[in-house]
N, C-alpha and C positions, 0 to 999 in steps of 0.2 A: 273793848280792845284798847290797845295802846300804839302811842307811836313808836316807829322804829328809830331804833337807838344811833345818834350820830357816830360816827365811822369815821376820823378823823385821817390822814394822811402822815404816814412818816416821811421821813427826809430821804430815804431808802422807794419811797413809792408805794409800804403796805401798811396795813391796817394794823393797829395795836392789838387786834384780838388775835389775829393771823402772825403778828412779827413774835408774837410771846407762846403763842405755841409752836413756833418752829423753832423755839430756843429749847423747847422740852427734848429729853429722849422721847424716841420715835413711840413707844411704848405709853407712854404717859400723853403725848400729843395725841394718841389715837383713842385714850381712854378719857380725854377732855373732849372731844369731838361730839365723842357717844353720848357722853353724858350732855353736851349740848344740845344734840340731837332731839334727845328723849323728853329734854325739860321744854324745849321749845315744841317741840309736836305737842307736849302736854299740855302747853299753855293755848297752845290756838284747836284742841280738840275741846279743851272747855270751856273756850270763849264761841266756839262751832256749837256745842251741845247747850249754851246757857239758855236758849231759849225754851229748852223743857224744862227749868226752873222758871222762868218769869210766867211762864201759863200755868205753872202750879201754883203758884201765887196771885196771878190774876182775879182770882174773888176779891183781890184789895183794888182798891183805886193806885190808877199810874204814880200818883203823887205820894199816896201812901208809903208804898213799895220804894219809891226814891230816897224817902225822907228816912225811911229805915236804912236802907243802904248806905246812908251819909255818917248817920248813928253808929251803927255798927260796925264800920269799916274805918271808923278814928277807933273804935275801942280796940280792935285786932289788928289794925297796924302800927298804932301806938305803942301797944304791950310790944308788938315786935321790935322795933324800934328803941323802947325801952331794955328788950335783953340783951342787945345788940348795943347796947350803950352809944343809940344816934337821937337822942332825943336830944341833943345838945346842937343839933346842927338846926333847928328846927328855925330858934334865936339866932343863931349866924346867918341863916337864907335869909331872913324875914331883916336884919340891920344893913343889908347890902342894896345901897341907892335904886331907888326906883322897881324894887322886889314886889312891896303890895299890891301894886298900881299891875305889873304881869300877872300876878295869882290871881287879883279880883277878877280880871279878864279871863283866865282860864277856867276859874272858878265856876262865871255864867255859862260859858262853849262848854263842859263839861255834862253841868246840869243839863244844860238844854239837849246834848247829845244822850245821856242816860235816859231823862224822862221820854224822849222820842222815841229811844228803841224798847222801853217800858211798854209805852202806849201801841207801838206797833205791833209786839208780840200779841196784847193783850186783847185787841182788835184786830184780829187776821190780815197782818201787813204784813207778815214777813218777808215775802216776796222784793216789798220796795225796800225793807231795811239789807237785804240782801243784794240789791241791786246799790245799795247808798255803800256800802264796803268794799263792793267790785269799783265803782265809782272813786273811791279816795285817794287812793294813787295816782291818777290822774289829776284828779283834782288838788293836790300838791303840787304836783309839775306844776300846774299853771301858780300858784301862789308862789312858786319857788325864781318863777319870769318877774311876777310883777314887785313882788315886797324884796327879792335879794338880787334881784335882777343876773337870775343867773340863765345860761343859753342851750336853747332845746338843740339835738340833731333831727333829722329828715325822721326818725321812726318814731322821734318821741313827739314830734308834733302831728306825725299819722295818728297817734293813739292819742292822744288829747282831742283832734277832730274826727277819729271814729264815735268817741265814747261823746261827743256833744252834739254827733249827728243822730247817735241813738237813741237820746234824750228828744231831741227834737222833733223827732220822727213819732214817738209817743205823745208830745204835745200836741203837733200841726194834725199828723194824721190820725190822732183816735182822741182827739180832746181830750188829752188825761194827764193831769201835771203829778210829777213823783213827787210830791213834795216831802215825804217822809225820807225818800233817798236825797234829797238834795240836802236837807236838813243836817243828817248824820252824814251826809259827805262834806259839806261845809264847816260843819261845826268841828270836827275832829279835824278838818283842814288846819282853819285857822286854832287851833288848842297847838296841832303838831308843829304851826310856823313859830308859835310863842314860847315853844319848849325849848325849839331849838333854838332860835333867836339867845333865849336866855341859859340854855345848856343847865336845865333841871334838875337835878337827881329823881330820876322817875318816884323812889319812895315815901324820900320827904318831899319832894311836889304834891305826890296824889294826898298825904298826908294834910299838907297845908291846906288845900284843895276843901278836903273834906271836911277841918274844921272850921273854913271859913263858912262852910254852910248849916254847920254844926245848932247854930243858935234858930235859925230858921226851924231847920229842921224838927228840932225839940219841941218847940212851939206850936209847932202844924200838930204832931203828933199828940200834945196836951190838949190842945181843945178840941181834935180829935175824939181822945178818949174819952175825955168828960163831955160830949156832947152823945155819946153812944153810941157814935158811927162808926169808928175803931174798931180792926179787928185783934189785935194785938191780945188786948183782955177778952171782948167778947167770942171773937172765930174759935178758941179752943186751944189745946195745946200743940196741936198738928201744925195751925197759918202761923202759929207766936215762932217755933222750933224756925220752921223753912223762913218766917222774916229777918231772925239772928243770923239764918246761914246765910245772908245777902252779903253780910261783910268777908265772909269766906269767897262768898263766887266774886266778888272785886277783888281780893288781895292776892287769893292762890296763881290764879294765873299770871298777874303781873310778876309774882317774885319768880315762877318759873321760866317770865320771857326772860326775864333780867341774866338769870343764870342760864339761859339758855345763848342771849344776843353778845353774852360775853367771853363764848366759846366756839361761835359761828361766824362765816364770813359775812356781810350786809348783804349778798347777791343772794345765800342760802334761806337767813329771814326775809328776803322779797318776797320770795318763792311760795312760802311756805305761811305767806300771811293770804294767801286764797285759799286756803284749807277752810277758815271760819267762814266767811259767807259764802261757800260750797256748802257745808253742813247745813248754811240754813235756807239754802238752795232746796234741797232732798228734803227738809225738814217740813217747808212751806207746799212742798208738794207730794210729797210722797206718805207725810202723816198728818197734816193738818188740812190737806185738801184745797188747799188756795188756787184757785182759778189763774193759770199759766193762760192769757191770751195771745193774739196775733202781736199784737203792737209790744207788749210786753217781750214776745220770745226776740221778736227784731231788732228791742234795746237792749236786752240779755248778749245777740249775737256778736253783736254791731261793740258791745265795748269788752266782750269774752277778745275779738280779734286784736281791739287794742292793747289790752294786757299782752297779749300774746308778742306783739310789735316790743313793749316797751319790756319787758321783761327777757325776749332774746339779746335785746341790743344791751341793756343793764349785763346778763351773759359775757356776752362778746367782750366787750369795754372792761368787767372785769379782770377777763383772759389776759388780757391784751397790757393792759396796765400792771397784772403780775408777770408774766412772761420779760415784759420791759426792766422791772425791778428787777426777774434771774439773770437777764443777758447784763444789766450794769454791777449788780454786785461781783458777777463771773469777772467780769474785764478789768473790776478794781484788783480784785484777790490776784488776779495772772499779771500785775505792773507789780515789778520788783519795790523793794522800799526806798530804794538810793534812786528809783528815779519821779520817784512822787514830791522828792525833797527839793 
């Protein structure tokens, strides 16, 4: 998954995605919408569904599978990139002060977030990698107090202490630490505070990203194969195909959040980013048969309520903030010119 796309504020009080579609005919705003709609559903149903690809590759090692994904998702979004004539920004990120010193950083919180939920799918976690994506929302707020110091209300610290009481309540009361959810909720934490911190171009970041690990990765994978543990050469033509299509399951759905988060409001991608660990909710239970315990279903409930807290009030707060923007643009348009002067 990815982070959600910063939302900047007009001087009017709305969003640039929402001020530039209300500048369209009503016709055209409504067939940008759709098409928002559709690319963003499309992007978090295959980030929902990806874990019936990482188990069909599971005969490889977590690391294996990684190291291919690093590979082949510089060659596919590079080419894109390349037709797109942005392979030129690649040298402009990377000559802008203090640029490497964020990607190296994102660089590792990336890896370490992919190979965990590699490793989770591929040893019957899903469960906790599910619970680590319901977790990450929250787990932002609080990054969002301490590194920008920015200020909770009354629901959004209900939902920051639901979802730490849930956690806790699986530690204290069934000796079980999530560490796979805490993992993936941490690491894509701190990836998404460095994004926005630095306001990345989601493309050429993952881009840069991926070839910084580019040389790593090559390497793992040569003495790999020449040592015969590789399955690349030896698994057949079936593991070689689905290891190429790695760079496909990273890039498709990022391009279709991008075109999706850039025709929707921030409140509707909130929303719509628990669609993926919902899928892998049903996935983990409904076809892989993962063991739904006591203490488990209680951390499940305990931070399903605080989403529910923090994403009404995100609702609200939206309303309320666009409502304010109609009534001030109204009162500007109703003062004559001669008396603004």
């Amino acid at each position: 998954m990815t982070s959600l796309p910063r939302d900047p504020q007009r001087s009017d009080g709305t969003s640039p995605s929402v001020a530039a579609q209300s500048a369209l005919p009503p016709g055209d705003a409504a067939g940008g919408k759709a098409l928002g709609l559709a690319c963003a559903m499309g992007a978090f149903l295959f980030w929902g569904f990806a874990p019936i690809y990482f188990k069909a590759v599971s005969v490889a090692s977590p690391l294996e599978v990684l190291s291919h994904r690093v590979v082949w998702t510089v060659v596919l979004l590079g080419g894109l990139l390349a037709a797109l004539g942005r392979l030129g920004g690649i040298a402009v990120e990377l000559r802008r002060p203090g640029r490497l010193k964020t990607y190296i950083a994102c660089t590792l919180l990336i890896s370490a977030n992919w190979l965990t939920f590699i490793w989770a799918v591929s040893h019957d976690h899903l469960l906790q990698a599910s619970l680590g994506y319901y977790i990450n929302p929250l787990v932002t707020i609080g990054l969002g107090v301490i590194f920008l110091s920015e200020r909770l209300n009354r629901w959004q610290i209900t939902a920051v202490v639901l979802a730490a009481a849930g956690v806790a309540v699986l530690v204290v009361g069934y000796g079980e630490v999530p560490w796979v959810s805490l993992v993936l909720a941490f690491s894509f934490g701190f990836y998404s505070l460095l994004r926005k911190r630095a306001a990345v171009d989601p493309q050429i970041g993952l881009q840069i990203e991926t070839m910084l690990m580019l040389l790593p990765a090559l390497a793992y994978l040569v003495v790999l194969e020449g040592s015969g543990e590789g399955l690349f050469i030896a698994g057949g033509w079936s593991i070689s195909l689905l290891l190429v299509a790695s760079g496909f399951v990273t890039a498709a759905p990022l391009i279709l959040f991008m075109h999706g988060a850039n025709r929707l409001t921030l409140t509707t991608i909130g929303v719509m980013q628990y669609i993926a660990p919902s899928l892998h909710f049903v996935l983990a239970v409904a076809v892989y048969s993962e063991t739904l315990g006591t203490g488990q279903l209680i951390t499940f409930a305990a931070i399903w309520l605080g989403l529910a807290c923090y994403t009404g009030d995100a609702m609200v707060r939206r309303r309320q903030a666009a409502r304010s923007a109609r009534s001030a643009a109204a009162a500007a348009a109703a003062i004559p010119p001669e008396a603004a002067e």
